[in-house]
PLY file of the C-alpha trace (Angstrom):
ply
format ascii 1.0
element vertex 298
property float x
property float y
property float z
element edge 297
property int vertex1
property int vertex2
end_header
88.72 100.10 90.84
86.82 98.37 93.84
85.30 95.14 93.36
81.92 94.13 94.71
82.64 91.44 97.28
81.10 88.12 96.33
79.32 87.00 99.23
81.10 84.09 100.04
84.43 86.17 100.17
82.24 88.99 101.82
81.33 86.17 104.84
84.92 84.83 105.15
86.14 88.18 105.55
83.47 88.85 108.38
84.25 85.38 110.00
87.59 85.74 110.17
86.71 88.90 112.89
83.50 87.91 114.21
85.08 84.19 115.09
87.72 85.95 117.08
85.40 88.80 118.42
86.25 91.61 116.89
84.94 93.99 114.49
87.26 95.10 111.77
87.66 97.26 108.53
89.69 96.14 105.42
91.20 97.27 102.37
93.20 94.81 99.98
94.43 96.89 96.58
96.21 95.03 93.83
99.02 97.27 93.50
99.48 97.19 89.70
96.15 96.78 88.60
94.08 98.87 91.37
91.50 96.35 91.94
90.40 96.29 95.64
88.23 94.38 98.00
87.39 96.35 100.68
85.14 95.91 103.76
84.49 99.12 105.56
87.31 100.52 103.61
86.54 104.18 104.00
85.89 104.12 107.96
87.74 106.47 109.95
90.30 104.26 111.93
92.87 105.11 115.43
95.82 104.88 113.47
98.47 104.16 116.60
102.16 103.03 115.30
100.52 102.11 112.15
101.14 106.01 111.67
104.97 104.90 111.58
104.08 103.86 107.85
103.63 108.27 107.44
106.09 108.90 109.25
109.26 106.97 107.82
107.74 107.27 104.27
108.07 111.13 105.14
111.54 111.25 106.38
112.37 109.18 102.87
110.44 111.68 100.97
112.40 114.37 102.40
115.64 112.88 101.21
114.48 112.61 98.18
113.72 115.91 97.62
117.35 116.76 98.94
115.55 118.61 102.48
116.95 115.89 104.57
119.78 113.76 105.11
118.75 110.29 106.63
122.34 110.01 107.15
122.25 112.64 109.49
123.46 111.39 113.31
121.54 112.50 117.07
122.80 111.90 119.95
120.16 109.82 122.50
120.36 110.87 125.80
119.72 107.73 128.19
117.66 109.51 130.40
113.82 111.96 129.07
113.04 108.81 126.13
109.59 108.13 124.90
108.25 104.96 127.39
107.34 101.46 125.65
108.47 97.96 125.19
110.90 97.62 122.81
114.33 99.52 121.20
115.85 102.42 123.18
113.13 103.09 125.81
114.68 99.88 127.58
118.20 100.54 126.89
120.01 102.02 129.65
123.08 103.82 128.03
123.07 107.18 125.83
123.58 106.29 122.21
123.76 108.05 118.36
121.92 106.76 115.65
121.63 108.18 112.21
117.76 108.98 111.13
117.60 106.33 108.68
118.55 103.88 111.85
115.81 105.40 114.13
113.41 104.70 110.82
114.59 101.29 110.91
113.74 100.75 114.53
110.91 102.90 114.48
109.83 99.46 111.76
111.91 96.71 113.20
110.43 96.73 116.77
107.90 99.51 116.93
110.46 101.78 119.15
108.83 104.86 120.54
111.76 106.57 120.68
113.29 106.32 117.97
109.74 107.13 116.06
109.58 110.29 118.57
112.93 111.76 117.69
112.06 111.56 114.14
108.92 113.09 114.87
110.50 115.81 116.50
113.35 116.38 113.78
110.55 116.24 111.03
107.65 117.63 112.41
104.31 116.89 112.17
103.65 119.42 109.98
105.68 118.00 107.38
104.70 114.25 107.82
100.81 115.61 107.50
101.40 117.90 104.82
103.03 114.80 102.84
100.13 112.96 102.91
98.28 115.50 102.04
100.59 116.31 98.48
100.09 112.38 98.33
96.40 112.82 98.21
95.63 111.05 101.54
93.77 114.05 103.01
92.19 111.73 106.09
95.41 110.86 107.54
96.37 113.14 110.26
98.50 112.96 112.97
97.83 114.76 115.95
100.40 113.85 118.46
103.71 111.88 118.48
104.42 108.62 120.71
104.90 110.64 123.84
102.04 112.66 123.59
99.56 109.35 122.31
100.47 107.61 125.56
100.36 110.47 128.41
96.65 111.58 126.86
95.99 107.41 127.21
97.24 107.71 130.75
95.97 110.86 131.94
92.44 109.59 130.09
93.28 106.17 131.89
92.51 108.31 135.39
94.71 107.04 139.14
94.58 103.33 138.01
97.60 104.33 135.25
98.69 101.38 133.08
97.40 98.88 134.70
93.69 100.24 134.28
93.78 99.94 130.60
92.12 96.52 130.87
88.80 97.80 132.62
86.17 98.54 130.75
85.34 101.78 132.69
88.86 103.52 131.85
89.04 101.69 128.02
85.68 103.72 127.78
87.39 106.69 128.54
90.14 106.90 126.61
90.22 109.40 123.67
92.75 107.76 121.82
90.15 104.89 120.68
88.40 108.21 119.17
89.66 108.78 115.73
88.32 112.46 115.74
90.84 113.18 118.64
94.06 111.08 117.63
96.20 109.93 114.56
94.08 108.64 112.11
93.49 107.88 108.50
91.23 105.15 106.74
92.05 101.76 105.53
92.15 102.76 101.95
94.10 105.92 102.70
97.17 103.37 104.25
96.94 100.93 101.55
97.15 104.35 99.09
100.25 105.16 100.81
101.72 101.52 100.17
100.74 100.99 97.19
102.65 104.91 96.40
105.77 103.30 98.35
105.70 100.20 95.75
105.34 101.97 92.89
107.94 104.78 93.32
105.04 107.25 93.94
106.56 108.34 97.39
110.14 108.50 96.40
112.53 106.61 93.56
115.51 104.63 92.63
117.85 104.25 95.44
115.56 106.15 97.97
112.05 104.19 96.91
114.54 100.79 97.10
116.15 101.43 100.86
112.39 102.65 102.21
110.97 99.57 101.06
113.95 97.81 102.36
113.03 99.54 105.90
109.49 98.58 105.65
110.66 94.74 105.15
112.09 94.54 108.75
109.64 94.33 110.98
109.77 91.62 113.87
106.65 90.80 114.28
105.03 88.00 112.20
101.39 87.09 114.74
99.17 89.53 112.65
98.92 90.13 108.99
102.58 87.43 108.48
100.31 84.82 109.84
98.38 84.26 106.84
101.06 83.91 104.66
103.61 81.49 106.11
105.09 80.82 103.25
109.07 80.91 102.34
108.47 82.21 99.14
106.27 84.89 99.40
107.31 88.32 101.57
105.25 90.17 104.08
106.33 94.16 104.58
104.07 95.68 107.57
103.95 97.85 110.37
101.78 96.85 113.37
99.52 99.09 115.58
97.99 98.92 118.68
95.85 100.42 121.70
93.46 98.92 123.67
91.16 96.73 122.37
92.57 97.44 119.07
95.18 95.21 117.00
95.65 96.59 113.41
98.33 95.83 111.01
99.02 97.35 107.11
101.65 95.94 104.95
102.72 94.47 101.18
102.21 90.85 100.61
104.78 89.97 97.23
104.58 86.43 95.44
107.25 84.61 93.50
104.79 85.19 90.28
104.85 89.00 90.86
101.78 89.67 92.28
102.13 92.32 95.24
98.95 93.44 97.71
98.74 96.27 99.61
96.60 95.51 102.82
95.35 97.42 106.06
93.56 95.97 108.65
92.23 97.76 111.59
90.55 95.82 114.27
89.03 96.31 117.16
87.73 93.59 120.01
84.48 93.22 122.41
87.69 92.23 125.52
89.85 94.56 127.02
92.01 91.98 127.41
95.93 93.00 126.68
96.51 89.39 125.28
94.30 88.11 122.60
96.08 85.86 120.07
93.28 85.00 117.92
92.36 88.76 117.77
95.93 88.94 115.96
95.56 85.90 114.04
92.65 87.28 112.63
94.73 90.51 110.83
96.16 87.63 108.99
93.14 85.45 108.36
90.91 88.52 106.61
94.34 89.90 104.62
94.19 85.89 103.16
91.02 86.05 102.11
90.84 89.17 100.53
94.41 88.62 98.52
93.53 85.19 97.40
90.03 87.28 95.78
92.34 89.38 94.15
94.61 86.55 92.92
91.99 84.22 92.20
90.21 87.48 89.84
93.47 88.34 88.23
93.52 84.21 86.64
92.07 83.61 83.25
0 1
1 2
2 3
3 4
4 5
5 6
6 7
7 8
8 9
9 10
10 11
11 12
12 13
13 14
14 15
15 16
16 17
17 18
18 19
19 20
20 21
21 22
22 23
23 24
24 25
25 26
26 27
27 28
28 29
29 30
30 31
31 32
32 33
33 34
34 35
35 36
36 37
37 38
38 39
39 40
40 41
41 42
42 43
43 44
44 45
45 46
46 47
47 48
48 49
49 50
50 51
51 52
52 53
53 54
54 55
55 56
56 57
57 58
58 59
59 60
60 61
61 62
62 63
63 64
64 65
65 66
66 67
67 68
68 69
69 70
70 71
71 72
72 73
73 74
74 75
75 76
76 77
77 78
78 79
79 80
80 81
81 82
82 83
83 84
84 85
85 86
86 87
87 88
88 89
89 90
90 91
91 92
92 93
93 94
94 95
95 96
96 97
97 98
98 99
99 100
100 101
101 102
102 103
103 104
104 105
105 106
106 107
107 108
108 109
109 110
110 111
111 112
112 113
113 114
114 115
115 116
116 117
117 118
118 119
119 120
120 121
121 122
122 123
123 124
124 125
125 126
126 127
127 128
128 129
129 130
130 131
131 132
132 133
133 134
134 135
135 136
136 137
137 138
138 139
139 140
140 141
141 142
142 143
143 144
144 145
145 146
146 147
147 148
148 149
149 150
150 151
151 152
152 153
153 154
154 155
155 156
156 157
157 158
158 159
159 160
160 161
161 162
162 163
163 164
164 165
165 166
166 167
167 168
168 169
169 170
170 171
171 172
172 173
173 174
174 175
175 176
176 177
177 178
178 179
179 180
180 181
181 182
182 183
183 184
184 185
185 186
186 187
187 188
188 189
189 190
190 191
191 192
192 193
193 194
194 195
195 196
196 197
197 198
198 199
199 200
200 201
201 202
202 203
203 204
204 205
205 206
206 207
207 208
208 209
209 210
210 211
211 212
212 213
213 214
214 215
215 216
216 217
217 218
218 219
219 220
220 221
221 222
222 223
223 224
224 225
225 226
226 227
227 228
228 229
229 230
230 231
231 232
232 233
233 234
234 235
235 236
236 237
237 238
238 239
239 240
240 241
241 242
242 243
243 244
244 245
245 246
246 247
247 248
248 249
249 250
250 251
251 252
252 253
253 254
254 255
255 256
256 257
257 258
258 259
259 260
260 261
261 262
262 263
263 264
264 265
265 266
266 267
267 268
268 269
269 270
270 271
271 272
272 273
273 274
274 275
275 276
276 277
277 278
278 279
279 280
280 281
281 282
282 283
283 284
284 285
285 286
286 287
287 288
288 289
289 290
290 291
291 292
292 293
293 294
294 295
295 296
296 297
């Protein structure tokens, strides 16, 4: 069920964006009892790694089903990899990693490359006809790492990379389009965590070491933030694009509660650093999950 937002809740949640200029969209689901708060819940949303949450929930689903083996090694050339920050797109030597590894990196650090070679050993197909059999029917992906950031380049026109903070190119780029790249909706990702928590995706030992992957990411500036506390674990996977800082994850208490939460963001700068554009992933997820909490006390 979906609650009405009391307005005070309703004008936290839209302060924690507007203060940090940015528009966003949010859905916060109670994962046992299905209540929700939601704030443009049902808007179609760019997706960007966030679509990592499909893709390694496939590859688990797969082994499940006894179709794949995430034990299953490939070698990494050093040279042809996926460009981006992090993992084995800055590592110089070749190297062989076992799917389930690449799904851990794919969480851990956002790797492109390890994300595109289980992409490529998975296809698309299959990750999109997964969410589909899990009812998500809006979340689509239309291109893999590689292909996300040459159409963001080749949009991007001669100034390359470093044109992605004016205006004029951001304005151009189709991958802020959600008709033309991976997409789904906020309530469609929190669907697919809440599925992940309650052995909807895959069970026992396979539902255990996927939400064991999903628990490693490195990043703690966006939907972490609002819940530093040492008793209470954040599970998320981060996206972003220009202009846009999203994050969807599980939030678990020491009491048993657990919250599955997407937020999808997007800001009035093109500017590549914008802390309290992050902090505010956090800020909304807080105030929606302490609605939930505050409705589930007697």
């Amino acid at each position: 069920m979906t609650a009405n937002i009391p307005g005070p809740v309703r004008g936290r949640v839209t302060a924690a964006f507007t203060d940090a200029g940015v528009t966003g969209a949010l859905c916060a689901t109670d994962i046992d009892t299905g209540a929700a708060i939601t704030l443009g819940a049902d808007t179609p949303v760019c997706t960007a790694s966030v679509h990592k949450l499909c893709l390694v929930a496939t590859l688990y689903r797969e082994a499940a089903a006894g179709r794949v083996d995430p034990t299953t090694p490939l070698d990494i050339p050093a040279q042809g990899r996926t460009p981006g920050p992090t993992g084995l797109a800055v590592m110089r030597d070749a190297a062989r990693l076992s799917l389930r590894d690449l799904a851990s990196l794919a969480i851990a650090v956002s790797d492109n490359t390890a994300a595109d070679l289980l992409w490529d050993h998975l296809g698309l197909d299959t990750v999109n006809a997964a969410m589909r059999d899990l009812g998500l029917t809006r979340t689509i992906a239309v291109h893999n790492q590689a292909g996300l950031y040459a159409t963001m380049l080749t949009d991007a026109g001669p100034g390359g990379r470093a044109a992605l903070v004016d205006p004029a190119a951001v304005a151009r780029l189709s991958v802020l389009d959600p008709a033309r790249t991976n997409r789904s909706t906020p309530r469609e990702i929190a669907a697919l965590l809440g599925a992940v928590w309650r052995d909807e995706v895959c069970a026992g030992g396979w539902g255990d070491e996927l939400r064991a992957v999903l628990g490693v990411q490195a990043w703690s500036h966006r939907l972490a933030s609002g819940f530093p506390f040492d008793d209470v674990r954040v599970s998320g996977k981060t996206g972003s694009l220009p202009t846009q800082r999203h994050e969807a994850g599980v939030v678990e208490y020491p009491d048993g509660g657990r919250y599955a939460v997407a937020v999808f963001t997007r800001a009035a700068s093109t500017a590549a650093t914008l802390p309290g554009a992050d902090a505010a992933v956090g800020r909304a997820a807080r105030v929606a999950v302490d609605a939930l909490r505050a409705a589930d006390t007697p």
